[in-house]
VMD Tcl script that draws the C-alpha trace (Angstrom):
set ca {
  {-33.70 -142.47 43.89}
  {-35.19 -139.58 45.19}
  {-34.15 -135.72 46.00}
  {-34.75 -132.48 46.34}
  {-32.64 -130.63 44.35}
  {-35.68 -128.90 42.44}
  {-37.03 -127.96 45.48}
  {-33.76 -126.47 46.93}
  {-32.86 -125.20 43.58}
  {-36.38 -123.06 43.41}
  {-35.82 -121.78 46.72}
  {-32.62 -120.43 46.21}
  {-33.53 -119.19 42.79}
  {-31.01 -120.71 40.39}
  {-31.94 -122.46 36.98}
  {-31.49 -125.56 36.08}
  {-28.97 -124.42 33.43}
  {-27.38 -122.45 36.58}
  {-27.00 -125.48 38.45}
  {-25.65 -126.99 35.88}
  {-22.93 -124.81 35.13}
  {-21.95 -124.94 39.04}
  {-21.84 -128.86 39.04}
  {-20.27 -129.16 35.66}
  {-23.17 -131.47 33.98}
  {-25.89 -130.22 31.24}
  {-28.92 -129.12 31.89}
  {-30.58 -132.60 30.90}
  {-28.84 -134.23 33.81}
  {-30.32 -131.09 35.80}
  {-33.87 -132.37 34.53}
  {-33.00 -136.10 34.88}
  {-32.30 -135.92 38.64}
  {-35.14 -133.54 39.42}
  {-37.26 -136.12 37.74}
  {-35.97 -139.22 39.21}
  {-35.02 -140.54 36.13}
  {-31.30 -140.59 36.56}
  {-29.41 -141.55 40.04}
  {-26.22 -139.29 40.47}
  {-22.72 -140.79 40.53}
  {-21.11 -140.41 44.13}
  {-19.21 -137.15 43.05}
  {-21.97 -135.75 41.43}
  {-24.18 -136.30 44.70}
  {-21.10 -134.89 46.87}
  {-20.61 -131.03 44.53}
  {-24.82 -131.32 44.55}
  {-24.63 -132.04 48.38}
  {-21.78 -129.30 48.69}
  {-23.45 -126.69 46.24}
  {-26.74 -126.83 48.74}
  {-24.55 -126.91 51.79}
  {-25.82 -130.30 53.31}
  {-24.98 -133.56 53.61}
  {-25.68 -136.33 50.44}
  {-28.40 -137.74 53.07}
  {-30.18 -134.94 53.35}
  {-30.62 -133.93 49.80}
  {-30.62 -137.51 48.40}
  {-33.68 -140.36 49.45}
  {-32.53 -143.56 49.31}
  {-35.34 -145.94 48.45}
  {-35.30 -149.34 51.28}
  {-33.10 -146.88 53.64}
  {-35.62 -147.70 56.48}
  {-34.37 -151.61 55.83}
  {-30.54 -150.72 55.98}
  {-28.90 -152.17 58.75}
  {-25.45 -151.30 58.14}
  {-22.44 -153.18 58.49}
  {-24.38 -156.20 58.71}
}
mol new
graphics top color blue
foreach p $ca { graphics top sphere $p radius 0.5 }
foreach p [lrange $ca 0 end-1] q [lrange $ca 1 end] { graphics top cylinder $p $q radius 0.2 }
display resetview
């Protein structure tokens, strides 16, 4: 899954070890996410989407979201 937390993180100027202390994870899962390597549990993606002041949608890319219908 995609994001954008390095490029939100860079423009607010806070480290990765920064961001970690805020979310309560290590650094590694900082690098993980930025580098797609690691999808974020729900509550991880909800103090991520909280610490950047959005919505999980907007910081997270869901691969096939184009295809979801929804409810269907």
């Amino acid at each position: 899954m995609q994001n954008r937390i390095q490029e939100l993180r860079k423009a607010r100027k806070v480290t990765q070890q920064e961001l970690a202390d805020a979310l309560s994870v290590t650094r590694q899962t900082i690098i993980s996410l930025e580098n797609g390597k690691y999808n974020a549990s729900l509550i991880l993606a909800h103090k991520a989407a909280q610490f950047f002041g959005m919505t999980i949608e907007k910081l997270f890319i869901f691969e096939g979201e184009e295809n979801f219908k929804g409810g269907s």
